[in-house]
KEPA-838568 format. One record per residue (C-alpha): residue in one letter; x, y, z. Coordinates in steps of 0.05 Angstrom, whole numbers, padded with zeros to 5 digits, always signed. Layout:
# residues N
AXYZ;...
***
This chain:
# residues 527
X-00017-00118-00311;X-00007-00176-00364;X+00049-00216-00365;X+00031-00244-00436;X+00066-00235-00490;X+00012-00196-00530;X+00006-00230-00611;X+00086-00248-00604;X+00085-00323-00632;X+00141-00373-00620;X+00167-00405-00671;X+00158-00485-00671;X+00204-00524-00626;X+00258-00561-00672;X+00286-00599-00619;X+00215-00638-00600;X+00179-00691-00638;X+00114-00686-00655;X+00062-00728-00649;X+00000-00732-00706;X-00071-00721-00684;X-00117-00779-00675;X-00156-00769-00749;X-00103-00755-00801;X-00122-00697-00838;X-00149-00690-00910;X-00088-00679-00960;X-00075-00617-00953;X-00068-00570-01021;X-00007-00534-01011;X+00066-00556-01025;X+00083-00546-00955;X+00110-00608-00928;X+00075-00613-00859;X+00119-00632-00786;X+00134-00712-00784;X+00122-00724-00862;X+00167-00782-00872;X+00240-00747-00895;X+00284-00753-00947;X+00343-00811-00925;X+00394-00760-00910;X+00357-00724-00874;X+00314-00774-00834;X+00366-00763-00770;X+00354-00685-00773;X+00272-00701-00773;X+00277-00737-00721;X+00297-00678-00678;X+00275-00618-00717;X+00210-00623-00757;X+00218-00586-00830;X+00169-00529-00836;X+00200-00498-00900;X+00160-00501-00959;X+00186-00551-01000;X+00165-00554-01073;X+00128-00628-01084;X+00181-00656-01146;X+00215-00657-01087;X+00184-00697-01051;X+00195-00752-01107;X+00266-00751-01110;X+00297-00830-01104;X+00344-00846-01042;X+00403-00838-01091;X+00391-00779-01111;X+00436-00728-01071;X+00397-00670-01043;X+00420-00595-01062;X+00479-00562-01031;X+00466-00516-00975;X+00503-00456-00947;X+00547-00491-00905;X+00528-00475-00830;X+00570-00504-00764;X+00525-00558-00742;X+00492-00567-00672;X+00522-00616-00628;X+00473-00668-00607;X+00472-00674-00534;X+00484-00744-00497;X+00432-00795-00477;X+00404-00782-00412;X+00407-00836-00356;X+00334-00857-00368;X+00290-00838-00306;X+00240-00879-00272;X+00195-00815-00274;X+00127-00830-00326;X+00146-00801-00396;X+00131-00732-00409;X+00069-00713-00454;X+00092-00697-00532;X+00076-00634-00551;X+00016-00632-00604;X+00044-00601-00672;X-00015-00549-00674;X+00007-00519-00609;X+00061-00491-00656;X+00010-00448-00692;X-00014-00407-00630;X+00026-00355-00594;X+00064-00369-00542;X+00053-00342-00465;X+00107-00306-00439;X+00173-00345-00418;X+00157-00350-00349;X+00090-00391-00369;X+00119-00427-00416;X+00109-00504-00410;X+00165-00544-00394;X+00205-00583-00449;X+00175-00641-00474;X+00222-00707-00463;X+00220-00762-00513;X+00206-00826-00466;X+00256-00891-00476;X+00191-00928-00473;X+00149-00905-00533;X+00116-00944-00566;X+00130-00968-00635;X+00090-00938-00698;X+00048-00985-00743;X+00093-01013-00798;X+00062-00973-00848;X+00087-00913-00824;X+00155-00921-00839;X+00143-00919-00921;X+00117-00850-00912;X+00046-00863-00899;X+00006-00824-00841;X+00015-00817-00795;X+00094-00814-00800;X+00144-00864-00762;X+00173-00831-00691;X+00245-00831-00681;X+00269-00906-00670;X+00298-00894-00586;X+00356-00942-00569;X+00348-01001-00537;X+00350-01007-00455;X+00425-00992-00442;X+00454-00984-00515;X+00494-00909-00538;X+00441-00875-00584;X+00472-00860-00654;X+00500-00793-00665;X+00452-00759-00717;X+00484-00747-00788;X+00521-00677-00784;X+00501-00658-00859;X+00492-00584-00879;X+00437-00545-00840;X+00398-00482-00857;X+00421-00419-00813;X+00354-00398-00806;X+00334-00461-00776;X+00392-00458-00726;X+00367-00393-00706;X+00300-00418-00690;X+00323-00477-00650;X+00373-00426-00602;X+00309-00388-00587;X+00268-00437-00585;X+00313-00468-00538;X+00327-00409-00496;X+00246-00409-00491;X+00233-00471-00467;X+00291-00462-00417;X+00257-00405-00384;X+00192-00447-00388;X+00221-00514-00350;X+00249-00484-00295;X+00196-00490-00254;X+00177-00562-00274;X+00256-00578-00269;X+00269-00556-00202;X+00199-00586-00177;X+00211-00647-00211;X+00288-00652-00176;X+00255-00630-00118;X+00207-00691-00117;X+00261-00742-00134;X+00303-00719-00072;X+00242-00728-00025;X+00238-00793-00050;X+00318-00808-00036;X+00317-00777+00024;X+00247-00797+00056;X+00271-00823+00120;X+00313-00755+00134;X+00254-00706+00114;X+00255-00640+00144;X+00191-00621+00153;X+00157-00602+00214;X+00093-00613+00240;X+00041-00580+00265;X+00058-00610+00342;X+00130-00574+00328;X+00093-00504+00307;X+00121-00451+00356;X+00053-00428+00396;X+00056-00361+00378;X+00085-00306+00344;X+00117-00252+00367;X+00128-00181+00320;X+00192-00143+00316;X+00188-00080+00361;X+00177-00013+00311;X+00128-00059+00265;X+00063-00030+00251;X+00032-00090+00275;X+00065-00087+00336;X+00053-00019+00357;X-00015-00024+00342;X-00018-00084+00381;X+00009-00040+00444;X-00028+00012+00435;X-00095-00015+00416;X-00120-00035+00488;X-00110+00040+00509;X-00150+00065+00456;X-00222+00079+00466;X-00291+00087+00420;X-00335+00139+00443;X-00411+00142+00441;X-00445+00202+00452;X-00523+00216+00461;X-00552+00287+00470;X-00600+00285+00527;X-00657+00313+00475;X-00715+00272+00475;X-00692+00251+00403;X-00619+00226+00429;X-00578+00250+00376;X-00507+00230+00379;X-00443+00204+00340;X-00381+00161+00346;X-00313+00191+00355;X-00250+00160+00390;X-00204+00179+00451;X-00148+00148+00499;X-00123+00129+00555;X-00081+00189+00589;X-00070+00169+00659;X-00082+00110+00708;X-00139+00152+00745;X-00190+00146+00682;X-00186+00207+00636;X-00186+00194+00575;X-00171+00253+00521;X-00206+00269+00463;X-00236+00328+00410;X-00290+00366+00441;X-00334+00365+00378;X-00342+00284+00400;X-00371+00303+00461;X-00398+00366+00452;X-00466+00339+00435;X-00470+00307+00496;X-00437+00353+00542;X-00500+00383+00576;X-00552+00334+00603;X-00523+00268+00551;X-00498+00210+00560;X-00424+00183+00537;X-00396+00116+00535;X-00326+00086+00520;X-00313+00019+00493;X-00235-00022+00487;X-00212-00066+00451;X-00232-00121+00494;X-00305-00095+00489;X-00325-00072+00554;X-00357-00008+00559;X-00347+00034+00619;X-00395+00099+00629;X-00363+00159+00631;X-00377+00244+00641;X-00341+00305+00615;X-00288+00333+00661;X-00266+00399+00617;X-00281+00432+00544;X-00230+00471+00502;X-00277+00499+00446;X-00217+00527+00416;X-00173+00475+00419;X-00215+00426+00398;X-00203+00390+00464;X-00246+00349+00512;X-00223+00308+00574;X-00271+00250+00604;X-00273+00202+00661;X-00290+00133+00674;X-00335+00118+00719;X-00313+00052+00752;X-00245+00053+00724;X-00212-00009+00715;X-00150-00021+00751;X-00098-00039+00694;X-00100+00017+00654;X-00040+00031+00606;X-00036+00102+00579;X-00007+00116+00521;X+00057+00142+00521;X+00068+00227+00498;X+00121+00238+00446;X+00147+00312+00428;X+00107+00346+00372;X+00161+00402+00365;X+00221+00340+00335;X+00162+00321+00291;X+00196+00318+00220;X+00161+00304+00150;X+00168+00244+00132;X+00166+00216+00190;X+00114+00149+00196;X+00046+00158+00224;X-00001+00097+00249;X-00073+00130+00263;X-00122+00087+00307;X-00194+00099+00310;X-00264+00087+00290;X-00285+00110+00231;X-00352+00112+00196;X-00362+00067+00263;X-00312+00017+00259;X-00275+00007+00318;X-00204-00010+00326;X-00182+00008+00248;X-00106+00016+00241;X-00089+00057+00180;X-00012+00076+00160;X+00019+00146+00124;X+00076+00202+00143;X+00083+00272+00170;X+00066+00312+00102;X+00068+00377+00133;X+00082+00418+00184;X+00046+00483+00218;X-00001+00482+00179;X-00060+00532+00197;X-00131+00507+00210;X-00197+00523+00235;X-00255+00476+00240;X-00324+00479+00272;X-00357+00420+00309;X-00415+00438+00278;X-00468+00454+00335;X-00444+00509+00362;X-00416+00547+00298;X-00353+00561+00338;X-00283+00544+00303;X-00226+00524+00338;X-00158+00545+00311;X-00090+00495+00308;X-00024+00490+00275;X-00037+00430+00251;X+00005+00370+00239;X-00017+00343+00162;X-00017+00267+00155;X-00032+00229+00100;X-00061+00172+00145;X-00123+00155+00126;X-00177+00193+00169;X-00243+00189+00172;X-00306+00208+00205;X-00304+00175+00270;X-00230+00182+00276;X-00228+00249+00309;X-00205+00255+00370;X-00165+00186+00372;X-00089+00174+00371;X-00031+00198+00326;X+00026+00158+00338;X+00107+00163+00313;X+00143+00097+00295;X+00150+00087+00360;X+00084+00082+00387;X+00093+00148+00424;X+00027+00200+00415;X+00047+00259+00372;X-00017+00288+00361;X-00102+00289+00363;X-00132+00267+00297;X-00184+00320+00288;X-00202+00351+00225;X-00197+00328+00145;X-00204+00363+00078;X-00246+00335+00027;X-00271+00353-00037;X-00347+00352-00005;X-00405+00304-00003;X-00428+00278-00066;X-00466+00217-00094;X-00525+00219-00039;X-00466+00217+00016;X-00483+00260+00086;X-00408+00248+00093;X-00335+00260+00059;X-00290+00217+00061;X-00205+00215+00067;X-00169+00241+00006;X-00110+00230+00052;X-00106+00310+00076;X-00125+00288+00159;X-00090+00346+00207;X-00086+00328+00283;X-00079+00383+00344;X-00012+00379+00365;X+00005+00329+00431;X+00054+00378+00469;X-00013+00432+00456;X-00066+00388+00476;X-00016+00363+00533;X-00016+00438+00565;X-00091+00443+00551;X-00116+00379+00583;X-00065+00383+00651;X-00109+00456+00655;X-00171+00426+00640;X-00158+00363+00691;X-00141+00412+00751;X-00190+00467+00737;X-00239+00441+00681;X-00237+00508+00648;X-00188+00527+00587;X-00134+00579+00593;X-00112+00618+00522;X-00053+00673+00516;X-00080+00720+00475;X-00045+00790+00445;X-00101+00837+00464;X-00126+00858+00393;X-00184+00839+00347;X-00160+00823+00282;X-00203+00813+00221;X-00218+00735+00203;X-00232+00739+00137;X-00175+00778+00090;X-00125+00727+00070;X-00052+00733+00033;X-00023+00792+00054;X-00030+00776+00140;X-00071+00794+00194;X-00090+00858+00196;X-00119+00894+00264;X-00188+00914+00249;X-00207+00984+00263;X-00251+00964+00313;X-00270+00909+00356;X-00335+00867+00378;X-00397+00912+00407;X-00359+00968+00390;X-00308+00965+00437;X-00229+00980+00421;X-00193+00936+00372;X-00132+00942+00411;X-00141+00926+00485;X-00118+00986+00529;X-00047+00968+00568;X-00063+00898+00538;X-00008+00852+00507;X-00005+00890+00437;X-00020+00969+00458;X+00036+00958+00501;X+00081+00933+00445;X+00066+00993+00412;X+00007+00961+00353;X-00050+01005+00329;X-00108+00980+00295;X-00085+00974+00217;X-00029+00947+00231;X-00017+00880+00190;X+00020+00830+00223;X+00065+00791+00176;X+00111+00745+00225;X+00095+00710+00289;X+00154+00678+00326;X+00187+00669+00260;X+00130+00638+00227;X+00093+00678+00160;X+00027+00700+00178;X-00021+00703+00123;X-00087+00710+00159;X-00124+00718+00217;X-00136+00644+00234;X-00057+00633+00212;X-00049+00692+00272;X-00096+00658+00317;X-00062+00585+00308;X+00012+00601+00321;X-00013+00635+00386;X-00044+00587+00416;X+00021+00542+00413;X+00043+00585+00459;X+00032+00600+00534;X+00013+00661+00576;X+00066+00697+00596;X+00114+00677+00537;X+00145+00732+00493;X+00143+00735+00424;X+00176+00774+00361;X+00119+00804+00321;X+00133+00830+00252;X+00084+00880+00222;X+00071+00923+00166;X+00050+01012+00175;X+00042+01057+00126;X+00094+01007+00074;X+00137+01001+00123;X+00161+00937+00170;X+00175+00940+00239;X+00191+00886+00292;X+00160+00890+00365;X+00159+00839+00426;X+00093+00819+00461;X+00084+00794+00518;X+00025+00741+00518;X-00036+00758+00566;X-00086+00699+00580;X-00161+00690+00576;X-00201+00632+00616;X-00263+00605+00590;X-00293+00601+00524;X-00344+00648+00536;
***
């Protein structure tokens, strides 16, 4: 955005003398009597501070040194400041009289005041009896008191000019003032100079703890870029990201990263530092949406990353996202906690199976590439699984979207439970209610389809729900306190839960809302 003041002009600086161009102008045709015309006798003192810009009418200009100009409005005149103590510094340029005609840049552009230097040189002789181009103000000799100027009657409207002119050029020097002061101290002062040199330079740097910078600089040698090649004879693959989780090697990530390489590929995890370390799939949660590996050859100083708690997760709250997207390893990118819960289900596109979280929403920017890599808190602490975006679709000859800064990640204390089951068993474990619900009415909850899969019983017999008392039809409105308005919302808040726990189920029959408790069953495997 412009700082300029946009066709505002400045009026001419009364306090400044000007100084003719080189060539002296052709006579000009107007009656205007141009800046440093030589001046009536009274008024000679005034020129020489304030050029006359007025239109004066040329019978004027004739009028004999006795002749006593016209009475003006009588106007409090300006106090002429003081002689400065004259500076060693090189005179200041003088301002050309046809920078008056252009507008002026805003104040804090402005040029600094021009200073009228004690050693100017005379004008020719000629000058003086009006010729061009026009005699300069006479300065006083080396030492002597200037001459207070003649305090005759003044214009008000040329006052006015001067104050803002003044006030302008104020703003404009205060640069060139305090550099200029700045430059006269060093010069005082050059045997006590402060500055330090590049032997003194402290050696390095070190970051407040809770920066950005510095958490990323923790926590990017635990973070990992995956490559994954299907073992087809084409080698198909893609990038995605993971980290460290314990000492022993595993490192956790989505299972859409590695799904393509999950039966007969080859995966391959690269730090920071830029060794690669070969490594093999330990357990899938299709689900979930999570995958834990292993390095082979494990190096010995591995730092995992340290697990924060998902449920104190409050919006607002900063996010730092690390991971490689489009490819590009190690990228830091910054946002909040936007939301909360929210419901979503995403495919890793291969096997046309979704997997189902309350998400956390971030605002981080996510990308392609970025799944399956860190969320952190403020703290460095992981609070989630990048894993999923919403875009507005390809477009423009791109295969991919990009962030429009909607990225959800699986929460950590979920994919905490689901990758201690998949380390000691290497098969998933989901609670599940015991009754098919259908997947694709949305609004008005999940409702329990009248029947299930193959034909078989929408409502499991003695399962989880039939003993809670729910019948297929039923729509469930409220899971553990949390509105249910679909089947995937349904499927979501479940599997944030555990087998075995009990929760209150609200549901709709016949127009009317009851409450029952269920009792979560569990099913292993994805199959």
């Amino acid at each position: 955005m412009s700082t300029e003041n946009e066709g505002a002009e400045v009026p001419a600086d009364r306090s400044a003398p000007s100084t003719p161009p080189a060539t002296p102008p052709a006579p000009p045709a107007t009656t205007e009597r141009k800046a440093g015309q030589a001046a009536e006798p009274g008024e000679r003192a005034e020129a020489a501070q304030e050029p006359v810009t007025e239109p004066v009418p040329r019978a004027q200009e004739s009028v004999p040194p006795a002749q006593e100009a016209p009475e003006a409005p009588e106007t409090t005149p300006l106090p002429v400041s003081p002689p400065a103590e004259p500076r060693t510094a090189p005179a200041q340029p003088v301002q050309d009289p046809a920078a008056d005609r252009t507008p002026a840049a805003h104040p804090a552009h402005a040029p600094a005041a021009p200073a009228q230097s004690p050693y100017a040189a005379p004008s020719p002789a000629g000058s003086a009896a009006g010729g061009w181009p026009p005699a300069p103000p006479v300065a006083p000799a080396w030492g002597a008191a200037a001459q207070p100027a003649p305090t005759g009657p003044r214009k008000r409207t040329g006052g006015l000019v001067a104050a803002v002119l003044a006030a302008a050029l104020v703003a404009g020097g205060v640069g060139g003032g305090i550099g200029y002061w700045a430059a006269s101290q060093r010069d005082e002062n050059a045997t006590s100079s402060t500055t330090v040199s590049s032997g003194d330079s402290p050696a390095s740097f070190k970051r407040d703890p809770g920066t950005v910078a510095a958490v990323a600089a923790k926590a990017l040698p635990s973070v990992v870029t995956i490559q994954a090649k299907s073992g087809g004879t084409d080698g198909e693959g893609g990038t995605g990201t993971g980290f460290v989780y314990d000492k022993e090697g595993h490192i956790v990530t989505n299972n859409h990263v590695v799904a393509s390489a999950a039966e007969g590929g080859t995966l391959s995890a690269t730090f920071s530092n830029g060794k690669t370390y070969d490594a093999e799939v330990i357990g899938r949660a299709e689900g979930y949406d999570v995958a834990v590996l292993k390095l082979k050859n494990a190096p010995s100083d591995l730092a995992p990353l340290p697990l924060g708690d998902s449920n104190q997760v409050a919006v607002g709250d900063s996010t730092i996202a690390i991971g490689a997207p489009f490819g590009l390893s190690n990228t830091v990118t910054t946002g909040i906690i936007s939301a909360k819960n929210r419901p979503v289900a995403s495919g890793d596109g291969g096997s046309g199976k979704n997997s189902y979280m309350s998400a956390l929403q971030t605002d981080a920017s996510i990308n392609p590439g970025n799944s399956g890599g860190p969320l952190l808190d403020a703290n460095g602490a992981v609070i989630g699984i990048n894993s999923a975006i919403q875009s507005t679709g390809s477009g423009f000859g791109q295969t991919q979207a990009g962030s429009i800064g909607l990225g959800f990640a699986i929460p950590v204390n979920q994919a905490k439970n689901v990758a201690e089951q998949l380390i000691k068993t290497g098969k998933p474990v989901y609670p599940v209610i015991g009754a098919t619900v259908n997947m694709q009415d949305k609004g008005e909850g999940a409702t329990i389809a009248e029947q299930g899969s193959g034909g078989t019983p929408s409502v499991t017999p003695n399962g989880p729900a039939a003993k809670a008392g729910l019948k297929a039809g039923d729509v469930i409105t409220g899971f553990d306190d949390h509105q249910i308005d679909s089947g995937p919302t349904l499927i979501s808040e479940i599997w944030t839960h555990k087998p075995g726990d009990s929760v209150k189920v609200t549901y709709e029959r016949g127009g009317k809302t009851s409450t029952a408790t269920v009792t979560l069953g569990e099913r292993t495997g994805d199959s």
